[in-house]
C-alpha positions in Angstrom: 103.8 87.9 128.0 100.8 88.7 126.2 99.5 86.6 123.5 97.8 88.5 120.3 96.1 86.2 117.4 98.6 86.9 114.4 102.6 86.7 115.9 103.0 90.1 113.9 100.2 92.0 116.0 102.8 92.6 118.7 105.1 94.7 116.2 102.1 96.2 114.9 101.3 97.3 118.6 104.3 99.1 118.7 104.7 100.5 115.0 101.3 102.2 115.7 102.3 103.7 118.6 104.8 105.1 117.4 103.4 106.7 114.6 101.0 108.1 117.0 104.0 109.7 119.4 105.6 111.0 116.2 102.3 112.4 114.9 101.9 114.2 118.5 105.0 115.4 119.2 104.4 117.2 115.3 107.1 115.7 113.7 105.1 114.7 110.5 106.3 116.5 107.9 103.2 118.9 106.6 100.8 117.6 103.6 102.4 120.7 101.4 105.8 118.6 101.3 104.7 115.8 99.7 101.4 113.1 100.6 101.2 110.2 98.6 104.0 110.6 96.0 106.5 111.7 98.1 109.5 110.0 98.8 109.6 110.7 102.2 108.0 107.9 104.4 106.9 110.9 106.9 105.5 112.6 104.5 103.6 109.1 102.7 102.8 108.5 106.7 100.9 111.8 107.1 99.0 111.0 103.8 97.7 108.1 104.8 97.0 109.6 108.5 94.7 112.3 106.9 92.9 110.0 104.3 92.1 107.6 107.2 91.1 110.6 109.5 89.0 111.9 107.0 87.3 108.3 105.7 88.5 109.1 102.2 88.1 106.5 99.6 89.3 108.1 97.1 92.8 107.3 98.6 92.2 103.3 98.2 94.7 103.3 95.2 97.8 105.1 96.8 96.5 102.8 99.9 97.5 99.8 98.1 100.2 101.2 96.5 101.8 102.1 99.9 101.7 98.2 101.1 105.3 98.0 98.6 106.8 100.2 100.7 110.4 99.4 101.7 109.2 101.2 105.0 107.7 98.8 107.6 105.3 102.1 109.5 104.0 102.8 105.9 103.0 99.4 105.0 101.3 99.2 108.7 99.7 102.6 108.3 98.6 101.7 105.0 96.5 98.0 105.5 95.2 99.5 108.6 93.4 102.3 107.0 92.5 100.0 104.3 90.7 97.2 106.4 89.0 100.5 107.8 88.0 101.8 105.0 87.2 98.4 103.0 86.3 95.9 106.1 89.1 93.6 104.7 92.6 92.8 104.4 92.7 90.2 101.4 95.4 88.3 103.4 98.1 90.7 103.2 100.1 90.4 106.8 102.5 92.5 107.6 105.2 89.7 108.7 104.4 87.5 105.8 107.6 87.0 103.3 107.6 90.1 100.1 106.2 87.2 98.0 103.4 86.3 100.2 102.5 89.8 100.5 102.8 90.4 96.6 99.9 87.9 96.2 98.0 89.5 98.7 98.4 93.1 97.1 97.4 91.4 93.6 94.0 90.4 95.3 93.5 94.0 96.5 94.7 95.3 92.6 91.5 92.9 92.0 89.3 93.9 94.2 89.8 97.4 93.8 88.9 97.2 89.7 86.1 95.0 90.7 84.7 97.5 92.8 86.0 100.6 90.4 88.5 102.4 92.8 91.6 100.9 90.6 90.9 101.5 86.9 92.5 98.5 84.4 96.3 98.6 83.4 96.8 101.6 85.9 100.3 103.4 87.3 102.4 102.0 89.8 100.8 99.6 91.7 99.6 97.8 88.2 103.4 97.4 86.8 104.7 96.3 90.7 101.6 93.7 90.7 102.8 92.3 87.0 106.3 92.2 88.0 107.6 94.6 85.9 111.5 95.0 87.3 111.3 98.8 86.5 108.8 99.9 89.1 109.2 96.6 91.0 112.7 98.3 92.6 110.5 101.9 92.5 112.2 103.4 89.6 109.9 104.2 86.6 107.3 104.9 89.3 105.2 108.3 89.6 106.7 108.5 93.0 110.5 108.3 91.8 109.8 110.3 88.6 108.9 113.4 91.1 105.4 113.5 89.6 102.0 113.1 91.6 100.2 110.6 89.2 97.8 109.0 91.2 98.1 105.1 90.9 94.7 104.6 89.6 94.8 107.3 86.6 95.6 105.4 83.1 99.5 106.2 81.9 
C-alpha cells in the first residue's frame, strides 16, 4: 500500500479522479445553470474547474467560500485551485474535524482582506467565519437566497 504524506491524500487521489472522469464523460452540468451560487455541487464543481483552468483570481472569494461546502469533491476542488492560485493552503486539510477547518478558512478570510481579494465584513463567507447560525447551516446565504452575490461584494 502506498504511503502519501497527509493520511487524507489518498481520498483526495480518488475524489480528483473522479471529478476528472465526470468532467470527461460531460456530465458537468454547463456554466449557464448555475457556477458559483448554485446549489448544485456539479454545477459549484464546474465553476471552480473553469476558474482554475483559466488562472482566475478573481474567483479567490467564492474559492474560500466553497471549502463550507457540505460536499466533500467541492471542498477538494476548491483548496486545490486555491493552493494553485495562491501557493498556500493556510492549514485547511480536507480530513481535519469542521472545527479545525473553520479556523483554517478564518486564516484564508484574513489573508484574502490582507491581500484585497476579500473586502471587510463581506457576504457569505464573512457571516460563516463569525459564526453567525443563519448562514453557518447555508440559509441567509446568497447561494440559498437564489441570488449570485459574489462573497466579496459588501451586503
Amino acid at each position: 500500500m502506498a504511503r502519501y504524506p497527509r493520511p487524507d491524500m489518498g481520498r483526495t487521489r480518488v475524489a480528483a479522479a473522479l471529478c476528472l472522469l465526470l468532467g470527461a464523460l460531460g456530465c458537468a452540468p454547463s456554466p449557464e445553470r448555475g457556477g458559483f451560487a448554485s446549489a448544485d455541487p456539479g454545477a459549484r464543481l464546474y465553476a471552480i474547474t473553469d476558474a482554475a483552468r483559466s488562472h482566475d483570481r478573481s474567483a479567490l472569494p467564492w474559492l474560500v467560500d466553497s471549502l463550507w461546502s457540505e460536499d466533500p469533491a467541492v471542498r477538494f476542488m476548491a483548496i486545490e485551485t486555491l493552493r494553485e492560485l495562491t501557493g498556500t493552503d493556510c492549514g485547511y486539510r480536507l480530513g481535519d474535524p469542521p472545527e479545525l477547518r473553520a479556523a483554517a478558512i478564518e486564516r484564508w478570510v484574513a489573508l484574502g482582506r490582507s491581500e484585497g481579494w476579500i473586502a471587510p465584513a463581506s457576504g457569505p463567507t464573512e457571516a460563516r467565519v463569525a459564526g453567525s447560525p443563519e448562514t453557518a447551516s447555508g440559509h441567509g446565504s446568497a447561494r440559498s437566497q437564489g441570488t449570485s452575490a459574489h462573497p466579496s461584494a459588501h451586503p
